[in-house]
C-alpha positions as CSV (number, residue, x, y, z in Angstrom):
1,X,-34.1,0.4,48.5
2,X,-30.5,-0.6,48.8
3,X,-28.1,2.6,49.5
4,X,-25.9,3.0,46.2
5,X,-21.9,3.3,47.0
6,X,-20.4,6.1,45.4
7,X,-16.7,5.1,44.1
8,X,-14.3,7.4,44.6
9,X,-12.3,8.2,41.5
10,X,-8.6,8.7,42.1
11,X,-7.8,12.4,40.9
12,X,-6.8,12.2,37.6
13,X,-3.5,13.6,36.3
14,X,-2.6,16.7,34.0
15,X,-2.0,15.4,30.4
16,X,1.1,17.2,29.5
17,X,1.8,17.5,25.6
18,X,5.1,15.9,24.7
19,X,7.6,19.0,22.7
20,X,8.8,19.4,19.9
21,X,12.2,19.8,19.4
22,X,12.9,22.9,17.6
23,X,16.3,22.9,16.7
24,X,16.7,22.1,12.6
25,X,18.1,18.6,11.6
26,X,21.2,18.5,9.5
27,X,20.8,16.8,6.0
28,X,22.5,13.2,8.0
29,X,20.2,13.8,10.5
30,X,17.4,13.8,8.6
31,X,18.6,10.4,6.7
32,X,19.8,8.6,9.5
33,X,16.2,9.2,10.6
34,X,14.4,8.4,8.2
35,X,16.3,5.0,8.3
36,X,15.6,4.1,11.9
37,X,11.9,4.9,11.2
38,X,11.9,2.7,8.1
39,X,13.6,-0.2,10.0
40,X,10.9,0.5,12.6
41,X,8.1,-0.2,10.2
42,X,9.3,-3.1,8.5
43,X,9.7,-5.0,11.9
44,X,5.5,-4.2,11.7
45,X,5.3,-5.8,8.2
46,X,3.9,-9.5,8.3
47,X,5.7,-11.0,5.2
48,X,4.1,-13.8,3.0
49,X,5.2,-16.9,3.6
50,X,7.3,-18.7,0.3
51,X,3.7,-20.6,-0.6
52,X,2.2,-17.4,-0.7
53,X,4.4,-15.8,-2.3
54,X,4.4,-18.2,-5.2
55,X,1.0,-18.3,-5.4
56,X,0.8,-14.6,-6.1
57,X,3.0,-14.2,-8.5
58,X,1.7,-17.2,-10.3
59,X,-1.3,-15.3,-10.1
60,X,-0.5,-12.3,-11.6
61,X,1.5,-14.1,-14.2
62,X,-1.7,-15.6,-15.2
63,X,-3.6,-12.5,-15.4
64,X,-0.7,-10.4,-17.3
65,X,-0.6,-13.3,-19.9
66,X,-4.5,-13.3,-20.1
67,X,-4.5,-9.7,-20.6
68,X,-1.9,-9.4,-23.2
69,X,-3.7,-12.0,-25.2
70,X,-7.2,-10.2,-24.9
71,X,-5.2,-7.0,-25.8
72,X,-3.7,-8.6,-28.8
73,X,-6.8,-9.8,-30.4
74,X,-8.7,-6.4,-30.2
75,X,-5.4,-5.0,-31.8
76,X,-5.7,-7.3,-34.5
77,X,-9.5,-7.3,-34.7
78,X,-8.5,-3.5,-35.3
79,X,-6.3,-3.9,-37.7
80,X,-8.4,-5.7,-39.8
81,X,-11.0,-3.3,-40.0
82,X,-8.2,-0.5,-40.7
83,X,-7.4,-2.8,-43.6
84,X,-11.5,-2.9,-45.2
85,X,-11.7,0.5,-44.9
86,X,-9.0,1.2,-46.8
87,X,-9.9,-1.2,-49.4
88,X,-13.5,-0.1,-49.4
89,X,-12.5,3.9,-49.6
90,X,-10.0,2.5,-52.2
């Protein structure tokens, strides 16, 4: 049987935990901030490209104009039978 090599791990090192700053931001602090970490994020956004962004809003378009007519026709499918019962109760 062949001998099997133990590795020798380098030590590893002490995770330290990062502080917190505990001194209170002033109200422009706080904005100035919140700024830098919304710029931040947007750099991670991938935007649509103008193709795709046609094509969505074609899209919904489509679907508001398809939904406004299905909601218009139950409105006045309902306002027809409003209108027989009140003829029928007279």
């Amino acid at each position: 049987m062949a001998e099997e090599k133990k590795s020798n791990a380098a030590p590893t090192k002490a995770v330290t935990a990062v502080k917190k700053d505990d001194t209170k931001l002033t109200f422009f602090q706080k904005v100035s901030k919140w700024f830098r970490e919304m710029k931040s994020e947007l750099k991670k956004v991938i935007w649509p490209t103008r193709k795709q962004l046609t094509q969505n809003s074609l899209i919904a378009v489509g679907v508001m104009l398809v939904s406004s007519v299905v909601l218009w026709g139950f409105d006045e499918l309902a306002q027809m039978l409003v209108r027989v019962l009140f003829t029928l109760a007279g």
